[in-house]
C-alpha positions in Angstrom: -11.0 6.4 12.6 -13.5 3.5 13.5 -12.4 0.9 15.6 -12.6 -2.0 12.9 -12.7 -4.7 15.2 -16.2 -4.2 15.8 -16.8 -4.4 12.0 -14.9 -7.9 11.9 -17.0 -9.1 15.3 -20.3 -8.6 12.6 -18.6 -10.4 10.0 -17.2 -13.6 12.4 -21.0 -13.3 14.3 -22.6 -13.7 10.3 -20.0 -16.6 9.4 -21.0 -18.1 12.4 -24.6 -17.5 11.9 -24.9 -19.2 8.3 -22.1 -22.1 8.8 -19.6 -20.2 6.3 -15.8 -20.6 7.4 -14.6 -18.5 4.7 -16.0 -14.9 3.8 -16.2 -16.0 0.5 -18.8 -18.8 1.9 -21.5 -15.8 3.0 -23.8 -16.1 0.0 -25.7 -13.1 -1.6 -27.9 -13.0 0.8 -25.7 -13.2 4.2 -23.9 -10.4 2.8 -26.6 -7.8 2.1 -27.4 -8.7 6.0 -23.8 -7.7 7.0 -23.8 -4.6 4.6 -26.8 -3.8 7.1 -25.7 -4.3 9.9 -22.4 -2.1 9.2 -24.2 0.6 8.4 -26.3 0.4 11.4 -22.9 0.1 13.1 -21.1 2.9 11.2 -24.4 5.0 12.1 -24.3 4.6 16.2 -20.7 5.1 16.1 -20.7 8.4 14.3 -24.3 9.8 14.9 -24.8 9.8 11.1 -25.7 7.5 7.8 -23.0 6.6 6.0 -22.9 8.6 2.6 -24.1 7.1 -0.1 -22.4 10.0 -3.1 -19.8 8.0 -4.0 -17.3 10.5 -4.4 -18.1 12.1 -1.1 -17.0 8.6 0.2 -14.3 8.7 -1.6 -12.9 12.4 -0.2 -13.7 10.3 2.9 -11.3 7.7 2.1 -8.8 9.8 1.1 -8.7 12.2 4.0 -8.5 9.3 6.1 -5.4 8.2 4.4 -4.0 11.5 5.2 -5.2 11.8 8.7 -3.7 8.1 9.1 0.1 9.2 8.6 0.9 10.2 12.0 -1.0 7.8 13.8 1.1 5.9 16.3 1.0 2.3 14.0 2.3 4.5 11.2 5.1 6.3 12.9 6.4 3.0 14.4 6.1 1.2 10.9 8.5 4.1 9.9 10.6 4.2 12.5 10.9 0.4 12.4 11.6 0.4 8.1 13.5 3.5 8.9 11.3 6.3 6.6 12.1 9.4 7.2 8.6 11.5 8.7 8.8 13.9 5.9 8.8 12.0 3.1 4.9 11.7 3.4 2.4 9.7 1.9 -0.2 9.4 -1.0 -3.7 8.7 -2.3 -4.1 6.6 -5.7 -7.2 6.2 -7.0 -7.9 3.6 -9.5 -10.8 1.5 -11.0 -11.0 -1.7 -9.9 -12.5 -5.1 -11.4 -14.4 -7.4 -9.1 -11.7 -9.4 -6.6 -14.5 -11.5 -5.1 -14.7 -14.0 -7.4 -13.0 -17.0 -6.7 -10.2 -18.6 -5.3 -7.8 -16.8 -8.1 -9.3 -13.3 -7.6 -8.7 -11.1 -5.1 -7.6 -7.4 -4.1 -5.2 -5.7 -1.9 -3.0 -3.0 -1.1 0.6 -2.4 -2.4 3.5 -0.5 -0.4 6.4 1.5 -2.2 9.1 3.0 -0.6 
């Protein structure tokens, strides 16, 4: 995967750039910058444009799920909650309303066991 460190370096350099101290401060603008600047980003780090098919970007997503699950991060998650290796891991795909919207919006991720 991408190192995403580098992706949160543009964000914090925009922030900084425009005076926001929250993402949710970067206005329309500010944000159309950063989408351009990650994809200049995602470009030099992989040699090629990010894809702009949706569903190849999501077979993109997905396989890096899959990839992800015996990364070192994930086995010592395991190992530390005490999951068993074989038990595996899934992909759920869902639509998705905006999260973006204000302080009572937002999005995340959600962990079973």
């Amino acid at each position: 995967g991408l190192d995403h460190s580098l992706f949160e370096e543009l964000l914090e350099a925009i922030k900084e750039e425009t005076g926001a101290r929250q993402d949710t401060d970067l206005t329309a603008e500010a944000m159309q910058t950063l989408c351009a600047r990650y994809l200049s980003l995602f470009k030099s780090l992989t040699g090629g444009a990010f894809p702009s098919d949706v569903r190849a970007q999501l077979r993109i997503a997905v396989d890096a799920v899959f990839r992800s699950w015996g990364n070192p991060r994930a086995r010592k998650y395991r190992a530390l909650n005490e999951i068993p290796d074989d038990l595996g891991t899934a992909v759920n795909v869902q639509a998705m309303v905006f999260g973006n919207m204000g302080d009572d919006c937002a999005t995340g991720v959600g962990f079973t066991r």
